[in-house]
ROFI-979308 format. One record per residue: residue in one letter; y, x, z of N, C-alpha, C in turn. Coordinates in nm, 4 decimals. Example, Ala and Ser with C-alpha at 12.3 -4.5 7.8 and 13.67 -1.06 7.14 Angstrom:
# residues 2
+---------+----------+----------+----------+----------+----------+----------+----------+----------+----------+
! residuo !     n.c2 !     n.c1 !     n.c3 !    ca.c2 !    ca.c1 !    ca.c3 !     c.c2 !     c.c1 !     c.c3 !
+---------+----------+----------+----------+----------+----------+----------+----------+----------+----------+
!       a !  -0.5690 !   1.3190 !   0.7800 !  -0.4500 !   1.2300 !   0.7800 !  -0.3300 !   1.3200 !   0.7800 !
!       s !  -0.2250 !   1.2850 !   0.7080 !  -0.1060 !   1.3670 !   0.7140 !   0.0030 !   1.2900 !   0.7870 !
+---------+----------+----------+----------+----------+----------+----------+----------+----------+----------+
This chain:
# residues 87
+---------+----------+----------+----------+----------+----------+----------+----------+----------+----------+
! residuo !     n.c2 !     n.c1 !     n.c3 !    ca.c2 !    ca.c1 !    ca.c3 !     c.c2 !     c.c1 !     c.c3 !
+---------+----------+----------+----------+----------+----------+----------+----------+----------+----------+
!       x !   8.7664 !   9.1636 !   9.3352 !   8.7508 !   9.2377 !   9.4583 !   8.8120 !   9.3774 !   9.4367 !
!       x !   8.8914 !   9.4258 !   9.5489 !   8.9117 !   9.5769 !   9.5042 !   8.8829 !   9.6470 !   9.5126 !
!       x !   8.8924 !   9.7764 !   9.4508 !   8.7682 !   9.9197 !   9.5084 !   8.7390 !   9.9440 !   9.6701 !
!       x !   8.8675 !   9.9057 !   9.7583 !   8.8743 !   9.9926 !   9.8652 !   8.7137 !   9.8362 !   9.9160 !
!       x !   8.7629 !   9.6925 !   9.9150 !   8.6847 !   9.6160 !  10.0129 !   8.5393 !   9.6506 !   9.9068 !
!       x !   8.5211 !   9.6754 !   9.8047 !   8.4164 !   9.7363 !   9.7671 !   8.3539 !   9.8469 !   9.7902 !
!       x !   8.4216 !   9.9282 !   9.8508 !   8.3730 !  10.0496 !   9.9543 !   8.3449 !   9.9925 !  10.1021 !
!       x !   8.3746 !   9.9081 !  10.1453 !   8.3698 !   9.8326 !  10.2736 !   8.2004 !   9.7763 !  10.2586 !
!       x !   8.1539 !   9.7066 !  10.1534 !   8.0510 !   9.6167 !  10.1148 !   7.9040 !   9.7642 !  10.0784 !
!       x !   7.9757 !   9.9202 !  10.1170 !   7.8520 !  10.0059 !  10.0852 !   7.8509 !   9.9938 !   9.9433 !
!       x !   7.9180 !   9.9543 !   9.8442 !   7.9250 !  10.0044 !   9.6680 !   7.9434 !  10.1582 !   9.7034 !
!       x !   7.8853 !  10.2053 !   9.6023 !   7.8831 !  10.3475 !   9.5922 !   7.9605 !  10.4080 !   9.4681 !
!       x !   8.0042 !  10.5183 !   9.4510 !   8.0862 !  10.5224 !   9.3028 !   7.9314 !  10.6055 !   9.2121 !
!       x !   7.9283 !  10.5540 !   9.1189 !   7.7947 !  10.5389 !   9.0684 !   7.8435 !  10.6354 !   8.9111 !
!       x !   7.7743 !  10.7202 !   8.8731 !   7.7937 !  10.7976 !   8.7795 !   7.6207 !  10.8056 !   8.6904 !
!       x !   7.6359 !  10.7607 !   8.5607 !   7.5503 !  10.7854 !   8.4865 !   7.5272 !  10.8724 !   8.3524 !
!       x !   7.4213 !  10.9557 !   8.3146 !   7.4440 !  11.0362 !   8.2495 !   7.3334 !  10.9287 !   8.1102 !
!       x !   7.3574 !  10.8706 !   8.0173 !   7.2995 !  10.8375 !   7.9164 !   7.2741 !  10.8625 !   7.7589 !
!       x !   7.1589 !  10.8929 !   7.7450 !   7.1096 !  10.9759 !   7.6388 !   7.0200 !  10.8349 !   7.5834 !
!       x !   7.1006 !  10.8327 !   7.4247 !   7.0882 !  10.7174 !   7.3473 !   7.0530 !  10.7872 !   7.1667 !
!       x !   7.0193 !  10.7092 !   7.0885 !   6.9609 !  10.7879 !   6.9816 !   7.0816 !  10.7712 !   6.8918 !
!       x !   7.1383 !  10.8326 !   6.8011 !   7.2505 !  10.7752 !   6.7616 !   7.2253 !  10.7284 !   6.6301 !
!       x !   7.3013 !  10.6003 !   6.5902 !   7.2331 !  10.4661 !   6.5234 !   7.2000 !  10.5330 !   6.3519 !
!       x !   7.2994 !  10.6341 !   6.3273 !   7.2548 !  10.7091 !   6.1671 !   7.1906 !  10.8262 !   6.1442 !
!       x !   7.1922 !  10.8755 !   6.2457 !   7.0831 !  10.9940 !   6.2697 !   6.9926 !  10.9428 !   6.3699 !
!       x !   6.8227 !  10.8898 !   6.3986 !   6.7551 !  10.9054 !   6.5084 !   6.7541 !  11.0029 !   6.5683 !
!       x !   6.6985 !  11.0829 !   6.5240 !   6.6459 !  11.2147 !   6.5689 !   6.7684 !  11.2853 !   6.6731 !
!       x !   6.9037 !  11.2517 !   6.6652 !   6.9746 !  11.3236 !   6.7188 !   7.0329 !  11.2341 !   6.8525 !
!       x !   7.0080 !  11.3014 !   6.9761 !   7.0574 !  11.2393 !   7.0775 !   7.2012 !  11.2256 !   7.0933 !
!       x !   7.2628 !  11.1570 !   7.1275 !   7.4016 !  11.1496 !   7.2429 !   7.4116 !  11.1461 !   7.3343 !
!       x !   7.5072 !  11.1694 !   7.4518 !   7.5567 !  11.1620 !   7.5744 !   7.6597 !  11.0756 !   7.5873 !
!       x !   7.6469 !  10.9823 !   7.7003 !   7.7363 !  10.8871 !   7.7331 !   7.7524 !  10.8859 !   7.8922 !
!       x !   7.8534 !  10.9158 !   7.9487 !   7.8667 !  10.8835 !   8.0730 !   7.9455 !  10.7620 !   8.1371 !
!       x !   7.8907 !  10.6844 !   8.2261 !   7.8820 !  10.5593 !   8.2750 !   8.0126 !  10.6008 !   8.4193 !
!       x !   8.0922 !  10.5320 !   8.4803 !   8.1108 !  10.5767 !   8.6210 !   8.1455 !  10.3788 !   8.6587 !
!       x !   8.1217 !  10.3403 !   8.7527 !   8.1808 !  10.2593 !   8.8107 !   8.1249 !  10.2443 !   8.9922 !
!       x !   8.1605 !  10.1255 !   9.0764 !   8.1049 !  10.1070 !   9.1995 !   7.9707 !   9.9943 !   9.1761 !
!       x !   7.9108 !  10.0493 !   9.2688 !   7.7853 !   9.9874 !   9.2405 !   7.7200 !   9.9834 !   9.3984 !
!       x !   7.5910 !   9.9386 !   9.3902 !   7.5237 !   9.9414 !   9.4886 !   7.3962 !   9.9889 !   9.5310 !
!       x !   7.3385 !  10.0857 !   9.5738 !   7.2273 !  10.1200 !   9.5602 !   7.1102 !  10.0543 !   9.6366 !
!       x !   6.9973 !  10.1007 !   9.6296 !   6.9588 !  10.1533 !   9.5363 !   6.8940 !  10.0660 !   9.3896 !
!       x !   6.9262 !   9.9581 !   9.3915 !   6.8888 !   9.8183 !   9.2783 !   7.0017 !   9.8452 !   9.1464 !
!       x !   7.1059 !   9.8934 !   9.1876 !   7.2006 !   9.9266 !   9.1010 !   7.2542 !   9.8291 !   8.9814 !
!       x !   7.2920 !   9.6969 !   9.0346 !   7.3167 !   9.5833 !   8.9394 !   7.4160 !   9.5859 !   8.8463 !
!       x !   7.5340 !   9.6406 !   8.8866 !   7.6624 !   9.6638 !   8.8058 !   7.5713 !   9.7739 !   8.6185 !
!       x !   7.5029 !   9.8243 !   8.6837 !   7.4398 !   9.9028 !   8.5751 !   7.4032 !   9.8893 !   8.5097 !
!       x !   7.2692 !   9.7810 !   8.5830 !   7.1657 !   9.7505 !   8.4968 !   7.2235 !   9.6167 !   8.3490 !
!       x !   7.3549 !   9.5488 !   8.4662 !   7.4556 !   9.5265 !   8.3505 !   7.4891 !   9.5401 !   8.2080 !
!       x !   7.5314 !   9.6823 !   8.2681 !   7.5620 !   9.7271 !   8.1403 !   7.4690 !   9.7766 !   8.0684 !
!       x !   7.3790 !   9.7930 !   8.0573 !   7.2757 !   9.8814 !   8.0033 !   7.2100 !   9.7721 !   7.9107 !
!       x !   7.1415 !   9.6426 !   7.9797 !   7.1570 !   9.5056 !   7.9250 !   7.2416 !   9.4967 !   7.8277 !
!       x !   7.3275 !   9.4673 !   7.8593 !   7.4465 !   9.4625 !   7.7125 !   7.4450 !   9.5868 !   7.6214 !
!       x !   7.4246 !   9.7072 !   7.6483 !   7.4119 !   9.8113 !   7.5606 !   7.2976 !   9.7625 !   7.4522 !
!       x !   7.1594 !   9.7520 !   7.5155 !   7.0640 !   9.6794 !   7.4605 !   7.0805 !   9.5473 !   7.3192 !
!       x !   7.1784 !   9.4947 !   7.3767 !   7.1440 !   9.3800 !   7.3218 !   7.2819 !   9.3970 !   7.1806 !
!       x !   7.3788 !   9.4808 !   7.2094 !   7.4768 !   9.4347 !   7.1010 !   7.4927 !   9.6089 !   7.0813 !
!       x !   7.4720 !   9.7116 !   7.1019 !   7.4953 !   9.8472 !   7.0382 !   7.3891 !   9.8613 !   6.9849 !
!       x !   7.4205 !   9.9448 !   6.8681 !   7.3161 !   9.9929 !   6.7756 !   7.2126 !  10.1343 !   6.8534 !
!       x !   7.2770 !  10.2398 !   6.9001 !   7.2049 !  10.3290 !   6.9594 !   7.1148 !  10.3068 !   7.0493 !
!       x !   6.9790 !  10.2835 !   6.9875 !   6.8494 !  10.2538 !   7.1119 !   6.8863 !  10.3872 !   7.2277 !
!       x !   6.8492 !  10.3451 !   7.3750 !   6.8653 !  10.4095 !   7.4724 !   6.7206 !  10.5103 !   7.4860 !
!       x !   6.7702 !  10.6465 !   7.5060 !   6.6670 !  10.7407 !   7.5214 !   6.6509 !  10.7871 !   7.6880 !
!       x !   6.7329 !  10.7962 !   7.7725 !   6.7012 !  10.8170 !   7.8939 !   6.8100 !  10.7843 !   7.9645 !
!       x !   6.8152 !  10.7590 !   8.1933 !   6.9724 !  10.7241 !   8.2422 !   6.8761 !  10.8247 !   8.2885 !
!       x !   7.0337 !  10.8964 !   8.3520 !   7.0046 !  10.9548 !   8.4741 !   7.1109 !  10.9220 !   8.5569 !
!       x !   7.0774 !  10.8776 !   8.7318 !   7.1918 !  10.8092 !   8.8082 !   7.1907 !  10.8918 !   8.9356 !
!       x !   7.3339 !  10.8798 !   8.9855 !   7.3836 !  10.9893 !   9.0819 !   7.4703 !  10.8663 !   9.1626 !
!       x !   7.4947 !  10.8700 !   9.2673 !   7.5529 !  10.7937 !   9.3828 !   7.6118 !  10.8810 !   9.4576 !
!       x !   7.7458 !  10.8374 !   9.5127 !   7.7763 !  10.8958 !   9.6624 !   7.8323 !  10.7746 !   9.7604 !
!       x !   7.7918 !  10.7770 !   9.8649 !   7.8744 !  10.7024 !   9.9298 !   8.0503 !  10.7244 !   9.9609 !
!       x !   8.1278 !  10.6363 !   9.9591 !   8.2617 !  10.7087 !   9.9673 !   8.3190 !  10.7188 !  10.1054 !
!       x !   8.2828 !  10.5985 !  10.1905 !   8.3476 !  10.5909 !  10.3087 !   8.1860 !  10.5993 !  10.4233 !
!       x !   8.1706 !  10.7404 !  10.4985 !   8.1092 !  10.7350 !  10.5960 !   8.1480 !  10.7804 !  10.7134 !
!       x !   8.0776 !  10.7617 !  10.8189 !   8.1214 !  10.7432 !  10.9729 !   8.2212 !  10.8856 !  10.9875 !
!       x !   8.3175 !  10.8831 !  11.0723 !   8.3941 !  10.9793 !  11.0650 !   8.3095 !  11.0515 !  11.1673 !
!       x !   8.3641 !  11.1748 !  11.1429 !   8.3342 !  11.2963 !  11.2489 !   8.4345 !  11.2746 !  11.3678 !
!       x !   8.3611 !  11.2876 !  11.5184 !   8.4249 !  11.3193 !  11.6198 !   8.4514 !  11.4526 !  11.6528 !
!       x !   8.5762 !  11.4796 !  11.7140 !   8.5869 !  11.6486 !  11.7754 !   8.6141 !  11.6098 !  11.8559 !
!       x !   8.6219 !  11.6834 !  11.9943 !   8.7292 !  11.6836 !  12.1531 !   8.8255 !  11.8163 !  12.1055 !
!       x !   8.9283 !  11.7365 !  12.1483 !   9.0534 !  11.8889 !  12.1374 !   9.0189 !  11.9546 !  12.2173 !
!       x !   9.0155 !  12.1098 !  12.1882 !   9.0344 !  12.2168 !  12.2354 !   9.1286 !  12.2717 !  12.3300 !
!       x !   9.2629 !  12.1911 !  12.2429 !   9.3901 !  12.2588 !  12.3178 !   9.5108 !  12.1458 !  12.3176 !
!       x !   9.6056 !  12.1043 !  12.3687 !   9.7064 !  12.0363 !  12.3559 !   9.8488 !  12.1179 !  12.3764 !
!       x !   9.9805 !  12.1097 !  12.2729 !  10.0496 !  12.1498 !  12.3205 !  10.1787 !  12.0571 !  12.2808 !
!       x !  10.2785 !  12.0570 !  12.3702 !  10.4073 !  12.0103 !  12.3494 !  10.5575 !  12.0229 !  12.2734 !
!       x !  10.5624 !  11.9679 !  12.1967 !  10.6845 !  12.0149 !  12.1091 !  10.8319 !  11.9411 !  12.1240 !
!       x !  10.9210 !  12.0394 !  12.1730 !  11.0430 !  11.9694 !  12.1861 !  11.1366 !  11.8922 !  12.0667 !
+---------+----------+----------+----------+----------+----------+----------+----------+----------+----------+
């Protein structure tokens, strides 16, 4: 499917901020940021990956934090003001 009919279906571009323990030091956190389209608010594309993070990376996960925007919403109407003619 492509991004744009995935913006059509309400996917959102989905940005995650993930704080994971890193596998030779515990004690010391990392940052990992996530971006793809997704869907809110169940967020499956994610929970995806996060699943698989789980199951085959070494760095146990310490916290997500998730941010959404929608990309395509209703346009704004104006009435023209003024019209003019150009030769």
């Amino acid at each position: 499917m492509t991004d744009f009919a995935k913006m059509l279906q309400d996917y959102r571009l989905t940005t995650a901020e993930i704080l994971y323990h890193m596998p030779d030091h515990p004690s010391l956190l990392q940052t990992y940021i996530w971006q793809d389209y997704d869907l809110a608010p169940k967020y499956p594309v994610l929970k995806r990956f996060l699943d698989f993070w789980e199951a085959r990376l070494d760095g146990r996960l310490h916290s997500v934090q998730v941010a959404s925007q929608r990309l395509i919403t209703p346009t704004d109407v104006r009435n023209a003001t003024a019209m003019f003619t150009l030769h």
